[in-house]
C-alpha positions as CSV (number, residue, x, y, z in Angstrom):
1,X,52.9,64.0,-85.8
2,X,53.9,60.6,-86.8
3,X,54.9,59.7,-90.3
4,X,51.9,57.0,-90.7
5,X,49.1,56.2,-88.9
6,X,46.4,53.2,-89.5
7,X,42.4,54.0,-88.6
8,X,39.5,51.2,-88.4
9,X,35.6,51.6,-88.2
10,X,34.2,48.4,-87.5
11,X,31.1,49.5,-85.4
12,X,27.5,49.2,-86.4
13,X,27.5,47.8,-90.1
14,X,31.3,49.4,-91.0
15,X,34.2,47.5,-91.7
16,X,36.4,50.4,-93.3
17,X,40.0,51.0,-92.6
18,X,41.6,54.7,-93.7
19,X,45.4,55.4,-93.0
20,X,48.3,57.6,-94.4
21,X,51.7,58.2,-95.0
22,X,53.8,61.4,-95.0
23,X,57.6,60.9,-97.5
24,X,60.2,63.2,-97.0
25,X,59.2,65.4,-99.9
26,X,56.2,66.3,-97.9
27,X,53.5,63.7,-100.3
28,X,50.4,62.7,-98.0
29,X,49.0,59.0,-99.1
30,X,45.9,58.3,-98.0
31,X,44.3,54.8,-98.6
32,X,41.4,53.9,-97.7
33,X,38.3,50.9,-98.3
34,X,36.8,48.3,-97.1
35,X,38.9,45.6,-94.8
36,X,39.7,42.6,-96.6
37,X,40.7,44.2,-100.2
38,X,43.2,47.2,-101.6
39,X,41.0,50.0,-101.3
40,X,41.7,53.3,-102.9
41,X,44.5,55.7,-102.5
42,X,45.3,59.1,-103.5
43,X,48.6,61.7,-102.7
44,X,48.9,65.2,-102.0
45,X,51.9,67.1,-102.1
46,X,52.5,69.7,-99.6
47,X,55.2,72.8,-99.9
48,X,56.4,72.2,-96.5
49,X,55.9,69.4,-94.0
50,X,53.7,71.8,-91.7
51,X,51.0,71.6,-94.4
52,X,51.3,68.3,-95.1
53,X,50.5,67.8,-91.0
54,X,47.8,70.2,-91.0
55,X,46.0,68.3,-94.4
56,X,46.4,65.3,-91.8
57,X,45.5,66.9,-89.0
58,X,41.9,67.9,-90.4
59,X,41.3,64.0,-92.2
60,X,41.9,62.7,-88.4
61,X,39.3,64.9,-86.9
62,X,37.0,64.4,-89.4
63,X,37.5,59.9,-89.3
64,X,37.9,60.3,-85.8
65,X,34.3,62.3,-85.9
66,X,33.0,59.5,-87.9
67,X,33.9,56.4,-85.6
68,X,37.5,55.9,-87.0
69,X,39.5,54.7,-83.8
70,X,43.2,54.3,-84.4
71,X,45.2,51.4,-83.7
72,X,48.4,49.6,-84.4
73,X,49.8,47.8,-86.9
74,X,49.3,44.4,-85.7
75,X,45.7,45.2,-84.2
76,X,45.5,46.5,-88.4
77,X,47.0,43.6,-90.0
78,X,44.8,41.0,-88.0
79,X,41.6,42.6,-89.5
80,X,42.9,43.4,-92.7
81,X,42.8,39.0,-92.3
82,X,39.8,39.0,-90.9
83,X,38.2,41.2,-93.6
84,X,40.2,38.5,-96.4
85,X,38.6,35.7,-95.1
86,X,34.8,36.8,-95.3
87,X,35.4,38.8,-98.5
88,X,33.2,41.9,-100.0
89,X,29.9,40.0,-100.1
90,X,29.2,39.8,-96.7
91,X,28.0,41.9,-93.8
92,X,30.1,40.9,-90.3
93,X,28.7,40.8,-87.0
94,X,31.6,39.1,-85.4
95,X,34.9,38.2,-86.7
96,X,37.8,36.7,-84.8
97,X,40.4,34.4,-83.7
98,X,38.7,32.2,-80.8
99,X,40.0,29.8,-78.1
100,X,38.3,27.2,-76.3
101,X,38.4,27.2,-72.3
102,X,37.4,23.0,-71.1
103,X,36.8,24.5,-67.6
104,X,34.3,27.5,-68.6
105,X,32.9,25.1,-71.6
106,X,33.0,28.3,-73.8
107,X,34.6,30.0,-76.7
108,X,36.6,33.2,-75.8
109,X,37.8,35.6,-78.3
110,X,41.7,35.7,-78.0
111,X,43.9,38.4,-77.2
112,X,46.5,38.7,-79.9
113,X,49.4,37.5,-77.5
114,X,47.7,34.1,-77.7
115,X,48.4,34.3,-81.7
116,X,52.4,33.7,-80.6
117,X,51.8,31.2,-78.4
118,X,52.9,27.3,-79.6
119,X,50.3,25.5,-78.0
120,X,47.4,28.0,-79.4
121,X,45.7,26.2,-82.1
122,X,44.3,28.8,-84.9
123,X,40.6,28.9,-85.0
124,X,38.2,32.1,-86.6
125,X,35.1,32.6,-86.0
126,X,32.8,34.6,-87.7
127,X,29.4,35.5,-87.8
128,X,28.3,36.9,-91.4
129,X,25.4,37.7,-93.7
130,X,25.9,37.1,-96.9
131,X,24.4,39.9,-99.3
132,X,21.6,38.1,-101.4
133,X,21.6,35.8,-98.9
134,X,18.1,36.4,-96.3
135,X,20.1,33.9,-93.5
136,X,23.3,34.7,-91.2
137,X,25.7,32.0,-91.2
138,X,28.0,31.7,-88.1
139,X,31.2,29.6,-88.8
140,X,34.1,28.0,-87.3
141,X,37.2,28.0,-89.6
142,X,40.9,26.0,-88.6
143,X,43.8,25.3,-90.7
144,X,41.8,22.9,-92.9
145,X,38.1,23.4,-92.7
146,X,35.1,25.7,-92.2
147,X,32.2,24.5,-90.2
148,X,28.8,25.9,-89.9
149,X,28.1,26.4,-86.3
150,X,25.0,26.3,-83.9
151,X,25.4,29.0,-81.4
152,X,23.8,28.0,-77.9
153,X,24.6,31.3,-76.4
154,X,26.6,34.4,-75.7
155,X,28.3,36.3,-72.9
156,X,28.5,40.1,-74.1
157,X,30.9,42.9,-72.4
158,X,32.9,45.6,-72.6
159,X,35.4,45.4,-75.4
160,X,38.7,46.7,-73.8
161,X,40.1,48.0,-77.5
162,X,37.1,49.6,-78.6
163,X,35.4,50.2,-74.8
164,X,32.1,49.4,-77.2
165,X,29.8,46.5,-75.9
166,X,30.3,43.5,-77.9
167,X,30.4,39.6,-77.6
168,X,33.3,38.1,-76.3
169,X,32.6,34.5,-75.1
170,X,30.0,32.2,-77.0
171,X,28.5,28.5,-76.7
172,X,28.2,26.2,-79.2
173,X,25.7,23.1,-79.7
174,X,27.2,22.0,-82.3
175,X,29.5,22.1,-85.8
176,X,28.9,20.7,-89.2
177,X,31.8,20.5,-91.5
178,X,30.9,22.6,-95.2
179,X,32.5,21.1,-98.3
180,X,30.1,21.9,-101.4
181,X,27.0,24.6,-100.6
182,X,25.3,25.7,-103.7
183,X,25.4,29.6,-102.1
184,X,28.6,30.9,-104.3
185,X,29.9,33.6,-101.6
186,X,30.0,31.1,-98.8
187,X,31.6,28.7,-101.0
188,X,34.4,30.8,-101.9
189,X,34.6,31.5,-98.0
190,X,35.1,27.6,-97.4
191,X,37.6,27.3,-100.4
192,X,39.7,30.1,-99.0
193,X,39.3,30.8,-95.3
194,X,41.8,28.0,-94.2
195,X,44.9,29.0,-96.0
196,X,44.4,32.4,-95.5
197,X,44.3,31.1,-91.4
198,X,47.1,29.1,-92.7
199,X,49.3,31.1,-94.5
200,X,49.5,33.5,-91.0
201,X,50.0,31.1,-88.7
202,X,52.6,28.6,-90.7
């Protein structure tokens, strides 16, 4: 069993993370919460490292029986991001780093080799509702700006990381840029968004 592992539930209305660590002297940390802030976390300490991998062995069947799906640390980190940018108050539908395509005049949601990749110019999108707040709000965030976006349409699939069906190509008709909205949450999303996008990518 490996030493740590890193677990995500972002289907339906989660957005949860859970993970652990094992130390020599046989301590299992667990930490879990919701993506985007510290969490919680709590140790056990084991007599021998055979029953600190059992104690982990029965938390991953039971996340695992709950939706958890494992994944790695860069597939964690980037929603960890994503979960920073939208904060606690809100609700995602869809959350991700996007890419343009001139020839298919859509949106695509980028694999994360395209986050290395000079010429790729850092853009999240993210579909949110705002607790408190009766409307969904989809926006477009870059290095310097959040715009609220106008979605003409969407091309759903399969999601090859989760194998769940999910959107992964979108239209827009058209962007406004935010600068002062009188909705708090979202406002502290526009203040933000962009150097938490910037603070990755620079």
């Amino acid at each position: 069993m490996q030493d740590s592992d890193k677990l995500l539930h972002t289907g339906g209305k989660h957005y949860k993370f859970w993970s652990y660590d094992i130390d020599d002297d046989h301590t299992v940390t667990c930490k879990w919460g919701r993506l985007g802030t510290k969490g919680q976390n709590k140790s056990y300490t084991h007599s021998s490292r055979w029953g600190a991998e059992e104690y982990v062995s029965g938390k991953l069947h039971e996340k695992f029986r709950k939706g958890y799906k494992q994944v790695s640390e860069e597939a964690y980190d980037l929603e960890q991001l994503r979960g920073e940018i939208v904060g606690a108050g809100a609700k995602v539908k869809e959350c991700g780093f996007v890419k343009f395509d001139k020839d298919a005049n859509h949106w695509f949601f980028t694999e994360t080799s395209d986050m290395y990749d000079p010429n790729y110019i850092p853009r999240v999108f993210c579909e949110i509702a705002l607790t408190g707040n009766k409307g969904v709000h989809c926006l477009m965030i870059d290095l310097d700006d959040v715009y609220e976006a106008e979605v003409l349409s969407r091309s759903r699939g399969i999601c090859p990381d989760t194998g769940r069906r999910r959107v992964l190509a979108f239209r827009l008709s058209g962007q406004t840029k935010i600068t002062n909205t009188p909705d708090k949450k979202l406002q502290r999303i526009v203040e933000k968004a962009p150097g938490i996008i910037s603070s990755l990518i620079r």
